[in-house]
C-alpha positions as a Markdown table, in Angstrom:
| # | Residue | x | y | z |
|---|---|---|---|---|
| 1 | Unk | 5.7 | -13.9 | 7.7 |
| 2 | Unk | 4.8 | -11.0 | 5.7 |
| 3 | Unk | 7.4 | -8.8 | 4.7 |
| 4 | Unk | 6.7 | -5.0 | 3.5 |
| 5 | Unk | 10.3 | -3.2 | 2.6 |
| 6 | Unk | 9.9 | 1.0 | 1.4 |
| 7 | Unk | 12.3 | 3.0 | -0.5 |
| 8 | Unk | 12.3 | 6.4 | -2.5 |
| 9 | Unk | 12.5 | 8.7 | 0.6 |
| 10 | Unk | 15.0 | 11.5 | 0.8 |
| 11 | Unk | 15.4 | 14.9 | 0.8 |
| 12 | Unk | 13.8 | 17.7 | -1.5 |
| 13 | Unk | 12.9 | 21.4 | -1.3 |
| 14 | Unk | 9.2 | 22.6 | -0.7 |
| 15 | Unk | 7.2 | 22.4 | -4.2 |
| 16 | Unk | 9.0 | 19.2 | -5.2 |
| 17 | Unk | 8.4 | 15.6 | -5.8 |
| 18 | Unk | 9.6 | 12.1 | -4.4 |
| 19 | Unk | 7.8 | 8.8 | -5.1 |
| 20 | Unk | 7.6 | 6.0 | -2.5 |
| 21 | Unk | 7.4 | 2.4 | -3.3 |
| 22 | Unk | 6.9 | -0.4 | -1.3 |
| 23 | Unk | 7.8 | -4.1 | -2.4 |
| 24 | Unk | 5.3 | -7.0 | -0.4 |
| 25 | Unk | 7.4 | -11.0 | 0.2 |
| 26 | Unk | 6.7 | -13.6 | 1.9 |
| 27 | Unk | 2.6 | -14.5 | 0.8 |
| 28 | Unk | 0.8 | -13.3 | -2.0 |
| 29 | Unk | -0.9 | -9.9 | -1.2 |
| 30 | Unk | -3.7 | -10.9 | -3.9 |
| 31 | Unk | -6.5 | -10.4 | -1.0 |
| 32 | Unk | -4.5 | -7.4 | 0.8 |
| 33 | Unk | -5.1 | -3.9 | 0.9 |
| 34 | Unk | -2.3 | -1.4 | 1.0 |
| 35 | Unk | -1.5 | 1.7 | 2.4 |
| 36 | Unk | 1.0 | 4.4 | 3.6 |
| 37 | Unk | 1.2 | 6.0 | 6.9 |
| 38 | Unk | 3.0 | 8.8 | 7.9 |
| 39 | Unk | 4.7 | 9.6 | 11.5 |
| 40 | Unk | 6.6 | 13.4 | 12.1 |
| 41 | Unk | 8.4 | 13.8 | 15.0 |
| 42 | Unk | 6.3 | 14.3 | 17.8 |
| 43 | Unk | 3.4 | 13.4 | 16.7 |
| 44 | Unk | 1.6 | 10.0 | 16.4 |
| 45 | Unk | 1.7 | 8.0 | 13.3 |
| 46 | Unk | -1.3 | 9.3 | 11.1 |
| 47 | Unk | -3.0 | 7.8 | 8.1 |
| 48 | Unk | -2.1 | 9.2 | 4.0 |
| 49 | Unk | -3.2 | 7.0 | 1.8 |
| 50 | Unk | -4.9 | 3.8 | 0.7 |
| 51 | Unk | -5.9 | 1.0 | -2.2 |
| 52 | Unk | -7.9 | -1.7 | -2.0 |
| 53 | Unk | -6.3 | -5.5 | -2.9 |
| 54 | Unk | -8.3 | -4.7 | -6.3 |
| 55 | Unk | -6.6 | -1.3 | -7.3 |
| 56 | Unk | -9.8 | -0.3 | -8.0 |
| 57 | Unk | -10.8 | 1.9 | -4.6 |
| 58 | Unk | -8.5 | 4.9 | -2.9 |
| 59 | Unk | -8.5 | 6.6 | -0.3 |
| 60 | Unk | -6.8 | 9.8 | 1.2 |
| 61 | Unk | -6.5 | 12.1 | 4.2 |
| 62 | Unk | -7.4 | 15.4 | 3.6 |
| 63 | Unk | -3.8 | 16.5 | 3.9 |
| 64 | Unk | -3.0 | 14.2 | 0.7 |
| 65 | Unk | -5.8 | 15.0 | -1.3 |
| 66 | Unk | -4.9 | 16.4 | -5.0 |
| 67 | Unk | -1.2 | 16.3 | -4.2 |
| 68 | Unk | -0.3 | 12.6 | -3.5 |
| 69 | Unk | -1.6 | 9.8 | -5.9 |
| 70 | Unk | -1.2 | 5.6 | -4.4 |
| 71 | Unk | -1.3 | 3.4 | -7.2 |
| 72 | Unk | -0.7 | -0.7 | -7.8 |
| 73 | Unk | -0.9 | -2.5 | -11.2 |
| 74 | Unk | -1.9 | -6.1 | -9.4 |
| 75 | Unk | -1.0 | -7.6 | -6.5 |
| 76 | Unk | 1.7 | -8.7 | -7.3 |
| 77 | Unk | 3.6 | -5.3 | -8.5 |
| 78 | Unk | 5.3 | -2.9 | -5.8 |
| 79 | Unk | 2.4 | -0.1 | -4.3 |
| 80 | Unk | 3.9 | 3.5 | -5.2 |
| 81 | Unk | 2.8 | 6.7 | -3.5 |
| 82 | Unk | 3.9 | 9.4 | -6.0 |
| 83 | Unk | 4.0 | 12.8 | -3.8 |
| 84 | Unk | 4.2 | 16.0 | -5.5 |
| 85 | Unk | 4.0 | 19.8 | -4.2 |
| 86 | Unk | 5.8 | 18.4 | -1.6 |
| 87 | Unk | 5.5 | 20.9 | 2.0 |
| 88 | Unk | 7.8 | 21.0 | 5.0 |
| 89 | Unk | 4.8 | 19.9 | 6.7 |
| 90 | Unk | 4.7 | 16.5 | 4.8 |
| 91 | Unk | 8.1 | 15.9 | 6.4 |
| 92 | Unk | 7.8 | 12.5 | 8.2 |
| 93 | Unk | 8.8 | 8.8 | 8.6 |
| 94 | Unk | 6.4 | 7.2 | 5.7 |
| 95 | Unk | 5.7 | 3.3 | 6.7 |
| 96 | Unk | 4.5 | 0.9 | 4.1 |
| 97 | Unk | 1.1 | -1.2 | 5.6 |
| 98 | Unk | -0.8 | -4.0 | 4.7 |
| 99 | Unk | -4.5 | -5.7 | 5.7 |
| 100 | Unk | -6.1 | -9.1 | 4.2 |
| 101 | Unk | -9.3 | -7.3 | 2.6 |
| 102 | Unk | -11.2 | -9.6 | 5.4 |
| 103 | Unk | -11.4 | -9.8 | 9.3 |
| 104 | Unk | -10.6 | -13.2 | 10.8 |
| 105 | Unk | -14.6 | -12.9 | 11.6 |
| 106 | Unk | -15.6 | -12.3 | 7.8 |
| 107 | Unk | -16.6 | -9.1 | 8.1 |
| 108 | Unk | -15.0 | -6.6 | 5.5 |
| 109 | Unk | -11.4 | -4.8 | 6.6 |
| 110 | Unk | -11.3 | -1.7 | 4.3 |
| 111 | Unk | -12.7 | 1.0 | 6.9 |
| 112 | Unk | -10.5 | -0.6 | 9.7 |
| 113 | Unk | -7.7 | -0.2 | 7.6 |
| 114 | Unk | -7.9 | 3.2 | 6.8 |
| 115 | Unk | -8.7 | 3.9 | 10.5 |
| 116 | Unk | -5.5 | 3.2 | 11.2 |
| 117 | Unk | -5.2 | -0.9 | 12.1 |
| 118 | Unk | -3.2 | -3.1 | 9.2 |
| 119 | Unk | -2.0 | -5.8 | 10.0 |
| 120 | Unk | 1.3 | -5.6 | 9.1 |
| 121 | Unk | 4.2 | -2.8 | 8.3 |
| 122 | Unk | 7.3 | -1.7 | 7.0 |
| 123 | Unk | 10.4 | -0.4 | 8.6 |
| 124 | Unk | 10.3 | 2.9 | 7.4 |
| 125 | Unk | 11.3 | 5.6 | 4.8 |
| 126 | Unk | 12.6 | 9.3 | 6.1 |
| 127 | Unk | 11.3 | 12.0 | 4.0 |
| 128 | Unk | 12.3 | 15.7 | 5.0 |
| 129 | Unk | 11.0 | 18.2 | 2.7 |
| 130 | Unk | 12.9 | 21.4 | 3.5 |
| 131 | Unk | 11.6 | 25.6 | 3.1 |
C-alpha cells in the first residue's frame, strides 16, 4: 500500500509564499513519478505540477508556470512544491500524487500522469491565499 502524506498548507495573504511537501511510505518510489494536484471549491481537481522518478523532467500548467517550482533530490527524499506570488486564485485543496514511470502494458506513464491519472494520492493540504 502506497502511502503519500502532504503538509505546509495554510493561510497567507496575496503575493506571499508557502511550500508543500509531500513524504512517500510504504514501497520505494525509485520508478515513480510525482506530482501535485490542485482542487478549489467547485471546481474539479485540476493538474499544477510534475517530476519525473528521475528529477530530471518537470512539468507545469500554465497557471503555475514562473511562480511555483516541484523539486526532489532522489527518490527517496520528500517532493516539495515551493509556491511563491501566491494569488487568491491559487486557493485550493493541494493533493500529493504518484505514478510508477511505466503502464502495467510497458508503455511509458509520464503523459498520462500529467493528464491527470496517478495511481495513487494523498489526503490533502488546504491552502487559502487571501486579497
Amino acid at each position: 500500500q502506497v502511502q503519500l502524506a502532504e503538509s505546509g498548507g495554510g493561510l497567507v495573504q496575496a503575493g506571499g509564499s508557502l511550500r508543500l511537501t509531500c513524504v512517500a511510505s510504504g514501497r520505494s518510489f525509485t520508478d515513480y513519478h510525482m506530482g501535485w494536484f490542485r482542487q478549489a471549491p467547485g471546481k474539479e481537481r485540476e493538474f499544477v505540477a510534475a517530476i519525473t522518478y528521475n528529477g530530471e523532467e518537470t512539468y507545469y500548467a500554465d497557471s503555475a508556470k514562473g511562480r511555483f517550482t516541484i523539486s526532489r533530490d532522489n527518490a527517496v527524499t520528500p517532493v516539495y512544491l515551493q509556491m511563491d506570488s501566491l494569488k487568491p486564485e491559487d486557493t485550493a485543496v493541494y493533493y500529493c500524487a504518484a505514478r510508477r514511470r511505466y503502464k502495467a502494458n510497458g508503455n511509458p506513464s509520464w503523459y498520462a500522469f500529467i493528464s491527470g491519472d496517478p495511481e495513487d494520492w494523498g489526503q490533502g493540504t488546504q491552502v487559502t491565499v487571501s486579497s
